[in-house]
C-alpha positions as CSV (number, residue, x, y, z in Angstrom):
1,X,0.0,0.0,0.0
2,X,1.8,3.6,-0.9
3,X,1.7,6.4,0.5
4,X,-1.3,8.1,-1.7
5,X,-3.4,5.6,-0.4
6,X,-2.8,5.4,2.7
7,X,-3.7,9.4,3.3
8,X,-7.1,8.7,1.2
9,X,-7.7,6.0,3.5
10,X,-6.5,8.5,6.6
11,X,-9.4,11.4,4.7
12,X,-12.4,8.8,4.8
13,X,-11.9,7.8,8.1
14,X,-11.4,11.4,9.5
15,X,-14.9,11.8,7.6
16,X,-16.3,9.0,9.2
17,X,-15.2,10.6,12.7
18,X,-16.9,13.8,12.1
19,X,-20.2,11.8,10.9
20,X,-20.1,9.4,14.0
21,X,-19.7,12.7,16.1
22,X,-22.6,14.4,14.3
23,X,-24.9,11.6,14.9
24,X,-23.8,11.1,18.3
25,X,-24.4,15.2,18.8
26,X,-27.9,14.7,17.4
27,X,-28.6,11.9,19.6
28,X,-27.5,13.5,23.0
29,X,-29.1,17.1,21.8
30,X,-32.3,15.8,20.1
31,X,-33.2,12.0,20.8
32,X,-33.7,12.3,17.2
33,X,-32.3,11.5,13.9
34,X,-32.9,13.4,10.7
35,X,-34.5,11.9,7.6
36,X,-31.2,11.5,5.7
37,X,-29.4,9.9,8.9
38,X,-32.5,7.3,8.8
39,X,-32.1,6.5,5.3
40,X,-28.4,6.1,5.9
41,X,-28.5,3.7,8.4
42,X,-31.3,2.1,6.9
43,X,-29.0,1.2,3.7
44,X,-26.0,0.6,6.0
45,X,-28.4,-2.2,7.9
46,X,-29.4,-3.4,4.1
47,X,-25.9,-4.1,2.9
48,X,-24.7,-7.5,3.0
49,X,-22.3,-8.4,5.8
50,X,-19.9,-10.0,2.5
51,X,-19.7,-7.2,1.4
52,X,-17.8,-5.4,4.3
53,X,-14.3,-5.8,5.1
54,X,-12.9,-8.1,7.9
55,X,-10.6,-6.3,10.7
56,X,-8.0,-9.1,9.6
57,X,-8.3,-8.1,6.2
58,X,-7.9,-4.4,6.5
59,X,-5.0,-5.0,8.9
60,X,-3.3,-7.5,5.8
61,X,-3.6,-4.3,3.4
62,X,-2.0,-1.6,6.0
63,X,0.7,-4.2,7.3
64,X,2.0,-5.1,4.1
């Protein structure tokens, strides 16, 4: 894995942090989620678990 990669792979996971905080904020603040967070986790609970990625295989790509 180079170096290019491995800071887009640092960007989407920064993103991810700021999402998780956002929903946690909206959570704690409101109790509620907004439409668009529904339907997100609604297609997150839709996708196959074969289709994600096993810790043990992520790991294999970063430790190479």
């Amino acid at each position: 894995m180079n170096e290019t990669e491995i800071k887009l792979i640092h960007q989407d996971m920064e993103i991810m942090k700021k999402d998780i905080a956002l929903i946690k904020n909206i959570l704690i603040e409101e109790r509620e989620l907004t439409e668009e967070a529904v339907r997100d986790l609604e297609e997150a609970r839709q996708t196959p678990k074969k289709e994600y990625i096993s810790h043990e295989e992520l790991k294999k790509k970063f430790l190479k």
